[in-house]
VOGU-3710 file (C-alpha; in Angstrom, 3 decimals, decimal comma):
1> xxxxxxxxxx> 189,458/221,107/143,376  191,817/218,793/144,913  195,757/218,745/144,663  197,831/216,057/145,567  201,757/217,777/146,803  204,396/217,183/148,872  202,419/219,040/151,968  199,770/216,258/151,443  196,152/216,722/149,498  195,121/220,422/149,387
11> xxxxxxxxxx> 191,247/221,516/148,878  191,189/225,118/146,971  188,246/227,311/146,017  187,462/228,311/142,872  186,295/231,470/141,382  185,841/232,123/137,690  185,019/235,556/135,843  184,663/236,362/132,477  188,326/236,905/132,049  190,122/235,636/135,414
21> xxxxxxxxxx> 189,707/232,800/137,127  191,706/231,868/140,661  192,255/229,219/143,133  192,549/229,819/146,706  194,273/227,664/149,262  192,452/228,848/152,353  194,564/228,137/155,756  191,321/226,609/157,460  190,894/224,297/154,701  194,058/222,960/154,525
31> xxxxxxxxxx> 195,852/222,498/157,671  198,788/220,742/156,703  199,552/224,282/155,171  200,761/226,043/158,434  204,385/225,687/158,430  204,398/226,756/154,649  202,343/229,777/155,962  204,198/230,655/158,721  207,901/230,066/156,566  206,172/232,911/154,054
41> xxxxxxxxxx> 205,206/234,764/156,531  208,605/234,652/158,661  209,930/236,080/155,303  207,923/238,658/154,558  207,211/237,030/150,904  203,546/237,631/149,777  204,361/237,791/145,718  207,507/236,758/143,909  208,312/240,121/143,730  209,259/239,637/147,759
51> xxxxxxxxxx> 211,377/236,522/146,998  214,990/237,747/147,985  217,064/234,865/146,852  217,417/235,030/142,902  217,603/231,500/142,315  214,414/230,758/144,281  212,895/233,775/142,273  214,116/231,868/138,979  212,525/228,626/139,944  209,123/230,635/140,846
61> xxxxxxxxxx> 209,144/232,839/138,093  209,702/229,752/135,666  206,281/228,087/137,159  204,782/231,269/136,434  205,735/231,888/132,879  204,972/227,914/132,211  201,846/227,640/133,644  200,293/231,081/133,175  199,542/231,134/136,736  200,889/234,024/139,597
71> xxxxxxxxxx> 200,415/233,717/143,681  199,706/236,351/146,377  199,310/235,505/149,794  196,134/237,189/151,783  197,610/236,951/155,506  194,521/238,813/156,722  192,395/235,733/155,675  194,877/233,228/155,674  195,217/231,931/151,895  197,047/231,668/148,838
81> xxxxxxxxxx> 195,738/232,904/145,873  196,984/231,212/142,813  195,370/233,833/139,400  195,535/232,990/135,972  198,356/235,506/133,749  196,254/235,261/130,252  192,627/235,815/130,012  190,775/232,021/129,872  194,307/230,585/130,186  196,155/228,809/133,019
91> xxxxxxxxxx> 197,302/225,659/133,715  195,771/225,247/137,328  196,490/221,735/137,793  199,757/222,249/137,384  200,554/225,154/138,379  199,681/224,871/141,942  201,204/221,854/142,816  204,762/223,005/141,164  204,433/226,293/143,250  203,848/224,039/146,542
101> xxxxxxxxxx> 206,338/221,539/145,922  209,091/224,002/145,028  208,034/226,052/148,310  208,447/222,872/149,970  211,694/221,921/148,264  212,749/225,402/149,860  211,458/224,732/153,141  213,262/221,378/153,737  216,150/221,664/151,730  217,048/224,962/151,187
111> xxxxx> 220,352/224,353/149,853  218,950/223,118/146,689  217,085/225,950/145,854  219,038/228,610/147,465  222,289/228,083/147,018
//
């Protein structure tokens, strides 16, 4: 599936199960990704849980209760997994591109986000 953000188009793989279905941003895939990468990487997030700023965990955790939809990054294979919360449910479509725009938003002007 394609998204359209602020980091450019993004390609993601899907997987569906019975109950779960993810997306997954894979690094090689999408290389307009990097900085965002190596910003999550440079602080140590990898699930919201990790997000030290509480208004940045607010924003996150907002996307995540309105779309149904939680993120974990895989640094060992470069990628961000985007799950669904509720079995079947999810708003994919949504969900990922509010997660990478508000990353971005924190990126490039942290102030709004952080502060």
């Amino acid at each position: 599936m394609k998204f359209h953000t602020k980091f450019g188009e993004v390609v993601s793989r899907e997987v569906s199960t019975s109950l779960q279905r993810s997306h997954s941003l894979l690094l090689k895939d999408n290389v307009n990704l990097s900085p965002l990468f190596t910003w999550l990487h440079n602080l140590g997030v990898k699930t919201i849980e990790d997000v030290k700023s509480e208004k940045f965990k607010t924003f996150l955790q907002q996307i995540k209760f309105n779309c149904e939809l939680k993120f974990e990054v895989d640094e060992e294979t470069p990628m961000l997994i985007f799950r669904n919360i509720v079995p079947l449910q999810g708003d994919f479509s949504r969900g990922v591109v509010e997660y990478l725009n508000m990353f971005y938003k924190a990126m490039y002007n942290a102030e709004e986000v952080y502060l």
